[in-house]
C-alpha positions, 0 to 999 in steps of 0.5 A: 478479504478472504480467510485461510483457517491456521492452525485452528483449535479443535471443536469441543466434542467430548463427552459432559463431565460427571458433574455436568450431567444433573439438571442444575447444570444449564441453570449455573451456565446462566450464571456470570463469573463474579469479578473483582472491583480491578478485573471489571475495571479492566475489561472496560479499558481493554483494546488492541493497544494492550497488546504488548502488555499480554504479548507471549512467544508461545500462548501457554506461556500466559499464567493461569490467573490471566487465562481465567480473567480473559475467559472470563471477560469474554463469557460477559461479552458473549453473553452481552452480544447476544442480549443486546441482538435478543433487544433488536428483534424487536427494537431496530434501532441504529443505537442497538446495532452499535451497541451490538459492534461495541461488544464485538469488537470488545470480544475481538480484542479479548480474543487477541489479547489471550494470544489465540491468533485463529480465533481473533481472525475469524472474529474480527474478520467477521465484524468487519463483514458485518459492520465495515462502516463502525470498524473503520471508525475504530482504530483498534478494530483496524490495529488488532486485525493488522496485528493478527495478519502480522502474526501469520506473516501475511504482509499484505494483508497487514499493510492494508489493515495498517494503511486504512487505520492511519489515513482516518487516524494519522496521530497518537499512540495506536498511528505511532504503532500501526507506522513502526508495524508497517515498515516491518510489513514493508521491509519483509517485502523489499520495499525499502523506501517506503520502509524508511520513511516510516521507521524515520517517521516513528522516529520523529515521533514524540512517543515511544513504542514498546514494540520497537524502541528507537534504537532498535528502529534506527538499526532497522533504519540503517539496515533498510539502506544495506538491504537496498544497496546504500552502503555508504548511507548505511555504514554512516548509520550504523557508525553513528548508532554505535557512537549513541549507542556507547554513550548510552550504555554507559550513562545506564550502568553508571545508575545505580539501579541499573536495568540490565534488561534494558543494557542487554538490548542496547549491547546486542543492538550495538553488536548487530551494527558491528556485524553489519558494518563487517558484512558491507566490507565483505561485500565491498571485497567483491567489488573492489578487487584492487583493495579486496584484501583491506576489505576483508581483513575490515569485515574479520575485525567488525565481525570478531568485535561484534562476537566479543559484545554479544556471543549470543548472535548467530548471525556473526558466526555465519559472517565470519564463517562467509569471510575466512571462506575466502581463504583456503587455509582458513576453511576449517575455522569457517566450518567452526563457525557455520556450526556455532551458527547452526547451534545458535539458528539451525534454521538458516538456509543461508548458512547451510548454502555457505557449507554447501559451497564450502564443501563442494570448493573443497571438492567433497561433493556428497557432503555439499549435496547434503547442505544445500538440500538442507537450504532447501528444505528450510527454504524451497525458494533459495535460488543460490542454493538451487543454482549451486546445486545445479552447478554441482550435478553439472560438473558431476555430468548429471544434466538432467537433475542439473537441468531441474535444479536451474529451472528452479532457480529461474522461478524463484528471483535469482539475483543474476538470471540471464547467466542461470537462462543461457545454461537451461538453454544449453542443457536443453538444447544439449539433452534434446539430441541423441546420446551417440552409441558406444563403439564396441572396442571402446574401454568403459572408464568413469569420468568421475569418481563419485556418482552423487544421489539423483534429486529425488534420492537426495532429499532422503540423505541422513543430514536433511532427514534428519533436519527434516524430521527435526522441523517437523517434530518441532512444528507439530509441538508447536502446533499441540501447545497451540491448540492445548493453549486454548483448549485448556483456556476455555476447559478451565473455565468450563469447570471452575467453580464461581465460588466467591473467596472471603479474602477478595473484594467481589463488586456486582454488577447491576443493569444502569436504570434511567434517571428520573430526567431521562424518562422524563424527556423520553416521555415528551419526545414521544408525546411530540413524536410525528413532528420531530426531525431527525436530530431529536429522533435520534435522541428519542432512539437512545434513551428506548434503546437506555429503557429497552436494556435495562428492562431486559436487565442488561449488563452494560458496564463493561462496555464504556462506548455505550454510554457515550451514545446519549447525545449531549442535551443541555438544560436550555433544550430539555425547557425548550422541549418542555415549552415547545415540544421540540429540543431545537428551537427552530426545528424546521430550519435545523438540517443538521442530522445530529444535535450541537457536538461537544466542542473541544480544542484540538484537529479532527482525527483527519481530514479530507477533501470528500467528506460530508458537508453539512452546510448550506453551498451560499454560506459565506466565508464569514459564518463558516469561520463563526462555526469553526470558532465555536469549537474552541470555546470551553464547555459549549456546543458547536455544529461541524462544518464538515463530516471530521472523520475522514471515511476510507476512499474507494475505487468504483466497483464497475458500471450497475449494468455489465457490458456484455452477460456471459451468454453473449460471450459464449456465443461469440466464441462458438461462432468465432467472432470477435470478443464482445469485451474486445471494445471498439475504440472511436478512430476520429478523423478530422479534415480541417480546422472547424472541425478540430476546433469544435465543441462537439469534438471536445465532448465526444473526447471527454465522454469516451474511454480512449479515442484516435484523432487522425489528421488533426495534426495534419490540418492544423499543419503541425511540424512533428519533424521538430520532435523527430530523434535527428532534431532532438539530438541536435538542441540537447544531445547530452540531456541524461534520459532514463533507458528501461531495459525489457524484452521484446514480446508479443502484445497479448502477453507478459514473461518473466526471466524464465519465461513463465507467464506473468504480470509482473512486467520487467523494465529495469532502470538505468541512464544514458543520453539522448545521443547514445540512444539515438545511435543505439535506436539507428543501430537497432533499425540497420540491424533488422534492415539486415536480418530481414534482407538475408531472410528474403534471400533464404526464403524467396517467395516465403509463407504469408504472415497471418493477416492483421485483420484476422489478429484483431479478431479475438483469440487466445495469445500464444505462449511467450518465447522460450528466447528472450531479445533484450531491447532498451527504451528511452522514456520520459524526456524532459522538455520543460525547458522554455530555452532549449525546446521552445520552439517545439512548444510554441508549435503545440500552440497551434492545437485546439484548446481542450488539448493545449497545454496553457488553456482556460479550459484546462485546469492545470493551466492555473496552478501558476507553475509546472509539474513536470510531466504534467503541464510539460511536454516529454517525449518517448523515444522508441525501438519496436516491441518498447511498453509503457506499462499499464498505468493510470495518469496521476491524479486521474487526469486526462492525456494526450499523446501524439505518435511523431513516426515513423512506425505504429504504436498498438494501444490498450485502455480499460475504462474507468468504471473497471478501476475497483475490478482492475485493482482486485485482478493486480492483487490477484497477480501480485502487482500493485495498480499505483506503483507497480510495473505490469503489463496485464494479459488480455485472456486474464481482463476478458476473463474476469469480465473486463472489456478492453480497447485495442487499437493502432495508432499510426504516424501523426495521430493523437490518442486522447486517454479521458480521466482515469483509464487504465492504459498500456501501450506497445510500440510496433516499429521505430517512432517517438511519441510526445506526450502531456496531460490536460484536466478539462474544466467538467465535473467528471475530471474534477470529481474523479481526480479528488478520489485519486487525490484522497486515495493516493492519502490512503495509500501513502502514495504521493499526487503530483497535482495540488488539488487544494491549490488548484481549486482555489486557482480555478475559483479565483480566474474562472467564472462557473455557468455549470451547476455541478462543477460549480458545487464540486469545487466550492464545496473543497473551497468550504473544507479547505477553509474551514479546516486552515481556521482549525489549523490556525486556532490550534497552533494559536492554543500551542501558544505559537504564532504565525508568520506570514509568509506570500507565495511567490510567482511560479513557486512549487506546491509544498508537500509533506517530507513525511507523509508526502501529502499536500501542504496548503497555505499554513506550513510547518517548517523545521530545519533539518541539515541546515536545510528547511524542509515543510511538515504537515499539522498532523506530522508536525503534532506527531512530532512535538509542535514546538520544534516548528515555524508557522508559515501563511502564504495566503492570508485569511483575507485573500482566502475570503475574497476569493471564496465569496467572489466565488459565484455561478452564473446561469448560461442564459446570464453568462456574457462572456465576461472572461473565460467560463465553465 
């Protein structure tokens, strides 16, 4: 991630102190600071997770004693790193560059602790450059970097940091803090479901966090609910933390060493939830004319008894002033409580948008000007305070500045922006013709009796210059107490004196030397050297690195990881060793690259379907529940199964050799040709049955980005009218289908309201009928029938179109049009229903099998029941210029789409390979690849050097999307698609859909295909001939069982039992209410409203295990039969005993 330097201290360029100039200065700056017994103590315990501890508003605010300790500590940590890089010059050593990140990181944290937010980015920026690997592996690394993009209020950033510390690390104290962080992350980007969910899952937990208390996260909770428009949700919330919070007030104050700080808290809490159930009454006064003035007079009593239990809250009187507002008589006592609000928050830009409206309803127009330039000025992208003052010019005839003032509202997200459009276009369009002349014998006469200042004249008003210069004097001290903060924590240290006060008890550190035994060892290992494997070198490596510290007379006592680096050896080795020579007694058979680990009885930090195996694939089930249940053994050594730290996913980053170079590029467009990074897409045509039945058509499929079959649904004789509106109409006229509301644009590019240019891509939701869609897609095709008729007859024999060869050529895309036409989309109609549709299911039954919905071949075929969408059918229904936004298919599986007629689609794909470059370009533009709706613009892709398929798919052709591209798709005339997925039986399907599987973990983001289950499913009915599949899925099968064994020994030491519990015959996958991950086999269940919803262990453990049942649907014994009849048979051996792979 790149960095932005904020406020950033000053270098140190002034002259040496008097005393700093003798000789024996250099030699005292070699000398460490002595350290207390306590301060030694506690350097070794310092992280990130002691952030709340030392947290200030303001970095001055840190006493004198705590400056000087972390000052201090950090000169040892300095001095520390440099040593340790001194020793690897010449000792490069693993262990000597861990040692090296173990002091960084240390720096890092003590930075941030002394609350020096620049200092601690561009540390910890620059370990995680220099040592990604270890950062990940420690989760205070990942923490203290969140914390610090928090703190600068970069959300993004901060919920990337977040993200990656709790898929490695899901449980504890520091997931608890990283989770309650990431829902303000989240809240501040109005993301409210993602948001609650975490807020509810720190809620859950069995911990309490210092930075938010429960109750202050249940408000938060309630407030998600307001913000995303559940009233009713929120008000119960809210009245329900009322009712909590009032008993627990008074069971504090009934104590009698009562906590005030505490009972403060609570009131104000209880005092905002009054507030806010004030202000859900004031909004429903607008939507409920009938009984607005019920609503109102509700909103006044919360909002007066919200004052009453904190005076303190600005917020109320901005509330109240919102709601006697309403009321012309009663504007002199909003005015009184806009000015308590200002007093008590004067940067308020909402506030000062509510004077300004106030005052322009009471007809004084100088003074509304003034309060909405002062919205603006606190915040430029205000859009209702733009759009007031846009409305204000206008009726003060000043359409020019008005003009301005309403394009600025456009850009910045109003909540109503077609009304905002149709008046830029009126103006526009009004202030482009001539201004007709005056006649002479006309009386000049002012329409208005107040000309207000211009735009440019109203920022240098007296009230917004004077907030202005407010603001800025405030930010610059600010920005002094910041820098003299730091400055004076490192000019103090660089003068003190390290004196050594007789009343204090110093300790000396000294360099730790190795034990007799150590040396000994060392000695043997090196006297056997060429002959060890890898597991005794590294133990060889260590004990060097123990020699070469404490040769060079390093201190490493304040640094507690780097003793944990000896690899535990056992007396039995070291006489092994001595008898030997080796630590193992068959080293050769040894493959394990670490020795025996120290066993423990508790789950991995996570777990995950891609991490390192360390057996052999023809281990039995057998020996892998033997290893596992070494681990629960006290005081023993056990050989992990698997790697049991969960490394962070990637996406590719693209293919080694790019596709074209630039100087292809340069030349194609000197000489007018056709992009090089436009692909040619392969357009398939199939003439008869043989042929769409042939292996070799599958492959090519599976090998290609995206291709176009043309006449395969003609041979195969399929009847498309079954699919056609008329027919779907007819079966279920009244199924609720979800209509997305976009603008009709050109393919090439994207706008917004304001027609800006943009990725985001504007498809609002909303719901009617099959039927009503229907009449409405009639309807659409009757009117441009008609459009089209009467341009025929104003222009006969019209100017000829551009050529739609000559489109395909490549060349930069038109700007969007200035008028924008609606136009409504009927997507994702459901029709899984075997009852109503099927008839036009068994009709997909004629298609060859790699594109059938129920085929050996297809993997989804066998996880015994239906994901919607997925392994069922839906349909698209279509008027010209609908999207489907750029997406890639969940899990990464393959797709199939047939266009059903009569009118084309233009279609657009991005290979796989480019999915990293693709993530980068969507951050780039605002956008998120997983969740979010956008339609790229192609100058951007080609730009950035992604190439990019275009193609038409016509009436009848099916479009075959291989796994994981990137597509997007344009209709071009009225039709209806059908669409599904398959994920073909190869390694490239299932290899790719496990990393989208363990991404969408890391992205907190829900796989609608159980990949666990599936793979189990696949190993029971299939028989392997293909290596590398083979080995792809066992090796899952391997983690997967081995990590149910731990899971079952863990809830075994809880003291809890199992339940069996059999999965039923097409019953669905269980996914966690929490973390939405896939739940296998063992299922945490919890009763929650009378209804019982399943948990992961991992949120399960968060919680407190023993509010759960444990529930096996599939016993161990079945697990083990099938993984041992697991087997791969050769294609020479293979006689087609069943279906193969």
């Amino acid at each position: 991630m790149n960095t932005v330097s904020l406020l950033t201290p000053p270098m140190d360029e002034s002259e040496p102190l008097p005393e700093e100039r003798h000789p024996g200065n250099f030699k005292k700056w070699l000398e460490l600071p002595l350290l207390t017994n306590y301060e030694l103590e506690r350097i070794r315990t310092l992280s990130s997770l002691s952030f709340d501890e030392f947290h200030v508003q303001n970095p001055a605010d840190l006493t004198y004693q705590v400056r000087l300790f972390f000052a201090k500590a950090r000169q040892y940590l300095v001095r520390y790193v440099d040593e340790m890089k001194s020793i690897y010059k010449t000792h490069k050593y693993k262990t000597i560059e861990r040692r090296i990140f173990y002091g960084l990181a240390k720096q890092c944290h003590v930075v941030l602790l002394a609350n020096d937010w620049t200092g601690a980015l561009e540390l910890y920026q620059e370990v995680l450059s220099h040592h990604p690997d270890l950062f990940s592996h420690d989760p205070s690394m990942y923490f203290g970097l969140g914390l610090v993009y928090l703190h600068f209020k970069q959300w993004k950033p901060a919920i990337e940091a977040f993200t990656r510390l709790l898929y490695s690390f899901p449980t504890g104290m520091i997931a608890l803090q990283a989770k309650v962080r990431l829902g303000v992350c989240y809240m501040e980007l109005e993301d409210y479901n993602r948001c609650i969910n975490l807020f509810k899952l720190a809620v859950n937990d069995s911990d309490e966090s210092v930075f938010m208390p429960k109750f202050t996260i249940k408000y938060n909770i309630a407030l998600s609910h307001e913000n995303n428009d559940e009233l009713e949700i929120a008000e119960s919330e809210y009245e329900n933390l009322i009712t909590e919070l009032t008993q627990h007030i008074s069971f504090l104050q009934s104590k009698s060493n009562v906590d005030q700080q505490q009972v403060d808290l609570l009131i104000s809490v209880k005092a905002a939830c009054l507030r806010q159930i004030g202000w859900i009454s004031y909004r429903r006064s607008y939507k409920d004319d009938a009984n607005r003035l019920d609503h109102l007079k509700k909103a006044q009593e919360n909002l007066i008894s919200a004052h009453d239990t904190d005076p303190r809250d600005g917020q109320s009187y901005y509330y109240l002033g919102r709601v006697y507002g309403e009321h012309e008589p009663s504007a002199h006592d909003a005015f009184v409580n806009y000015r308590f609000s200002i007093d008590k928050k004067e940067q308020n830009a909402d506030t000062w948008c509510s004077i300004g409206a106030l005052y322009q309803r009471q007809n004084q127009p100088i003074d509304a000007l003034q309060a909405f330039i002062c919205a603006i000025e606190l915040n430029s992208t205000h859009s209702a305070a733009w759009t007031d003052l846009g409305e204000l010019y206008e009726k003060n005839a000043q359409y020019q500045d008005a003009l301005e003032c309403f394009k600025n509202a456009m850009l910045n997200n109003p909540v109503a922006p077609e009304p905002i459009k149709a008046r830029v276009q009126f103006l526009e369009k009004e202030l482009s013709m001539p201004v007709p002349a005056r006649p002479s014998n006309h009386a000049s006469s002012s329409t208005f009796e107040t000309v207000i200042p211009s735009l440019k004249e109203a920022y240098e008003q007296p009230i917004p210059l004077e907030l202005r210069n407010r603001q800025d004097a405030a930010y610059a001290d600010r920005e002094a107490q910041y820098d003299n903060a730091f400055w004076d924590l490192w000019e103090d240290f660089r003068t003190m004196e390290h004196e050594k006060p007789e009343d204090m008890e110093w300790d000396v550190t000294y360099p730790r030397p190795m034990e007799d035994l150590e040396i000994q060892v060392m000695q043997l290992l090196r006297a056997n050297e060429p002959a060890l494997v890898k597991a005794e070198r590294e133990v060889l490596e260590c004990l060097e690195t123990s020699e070469a510290v404490f040769k060079a007379k390093v201190i490493e006592y304040v640094i507690p990881e780097a003793v944990r680096e000896m690899p535990r050896v056992t007396e039995e080795m070291i006489q092994n060793l001595r008898d030997h020579g080796h630590l193992l007694e068959s080293p050769r058979c040894y493959s394990f690259p670490f020795l025996p680990k120290i066993s423990f009885n508790d789950l991995p930090d996570s777990f995950s379907l891609l991490s390192e195996l360390y057996v052999s694939m023809d281990i039995s089930a057998q020996e892998i529940m033997q290893m596992v249940h070494r681990r629960t053994q006290p005081n023993s050594t056990y050989l992990p199964v698997f790697e049991e730290f969960a490394k962070l996913p990637e996406p590719p980053r693209g293919p080694v050799k790019p596709i074209v170079t630039d100087e292809d590029v340069r030349t194609a467009l000197e000489r007018s040709e056709k992009h090089p990074l436009i692909l040619k897409t392969p357009i398939l045509t199939v003439d008869n049955r043989k042929e769409a039945q042939s292996l070799e058509l599958q492959r090519f499929l599976d090998g290609s980005t995206i291709s176009c079959i043309r006449g395969l649904t003609g041979c195969l004789r399929l009847d498309l009218s079954l699919f056609s509106t008329k027919a779907v109409a007819e079966i279920d006229g009244n199924q609720e289908i979800e209509i997305r509301t976009q603008y009709q644009l050109p393919p090439e590019t994207n706008c917004d309201h304001a027609s800006q240019q943009t990725w985001q891509c504007v498809s609002d939701p909303s719901y009617t009928t099959v039927n009503k869609y229907a009449e409405y897609q009639s309807e659409s095709f009757k009117h441009t029938l008609k459009g089209e008729a009467e341009k025929i007859k104003k222009n006969v024999g019209g100017t000829r179109g551009p050529s739609p060869k000559r489109m395909k050529l490549y060349k930069r895309a038109s700007s969007p049009p200035k008028h924008l036409k609606s136009i409504k989309y009927g997507t994702n109609i459901d029709l899984s229903d075997d009852t109503k549709w099927g008839k036009q299911i068994n009709e997909l039954s004629k298609l060859p099998a790699f594109c059938r919905l129920i085929a050996g071949s297809n993997m989804l075929s066998h996880l015994g029941h239906q994901v919607h969408g997925m392994n069922t059918v839906k349909l698209f229904m279509k008027v010209p210029g609908c999207r489907t936004p750029a997406h890639q298919d969940s899990n990464h599986m393959a797709s199939i789409n047939i266009n059903i007629g009569p009118g084309d689609c233009e279609w657009f794909a991005v290979p796989y390979e480019y999915w990293g470059k693709m993530h980068k370009l969507c951050e780039k533009n605002g956008v998120d690849l997983l969740t979010g709706t956008f339609w790229p613009i192609i100058d951007d892709l080609l730009d950035a050097g992604i190439p990019v398929h275009r193609f038409t798919q016509k009436a009848g052709d099916m479009v075959y999307v291989s796994g994981g591209a990137i597509h997007w798709v344009q209709a071009s005339g009225w039709c209806n698609n059908i669409s599904w997925n398959v994920a073909p039986l190869n390694f490239q399907q299932l290899s790719i859909s496990l990393l989208s599987y363990e991404y969408n973990k890391l992205r907190r983001f829900k796989s609608e295909v159980p990949m666990q289950l599936m793979c189990w499913q696949v190993a029971k009915n299939v028989k392997f001939t293909n290596q590398l599949i083979y080995n792809t899925c066992k090796g899952v099968l391997i983690r997967s069982l081995a990590f149910l064994r731990m899971v079952a020994d863990y809830i075994v030491s809880q003291k809890k039992t199992i339940k069996a519990h059999t999965r039923t015959s097409g019953e669905q996958s269980h996914f966690c209410m929490t973390c939405e991950c896939e739940v296998f086999c063992i299922l945490f269940v919890k009763d929650i409203g009378g209804k019982f919803t399943v948990f992961c262990v991992y949120c399960a453990k968060s919680q407190g295990i023993e509010g759960f049942i444990a529930l096996q649907q599939f016993s161990f014994t079945d697990l083990y039969s099938i993984y041992d009849n697991m087997k791969y048979i050769p294609a020479a051996n293979n006689n087609k005993m069943s279906f193969t792979a």
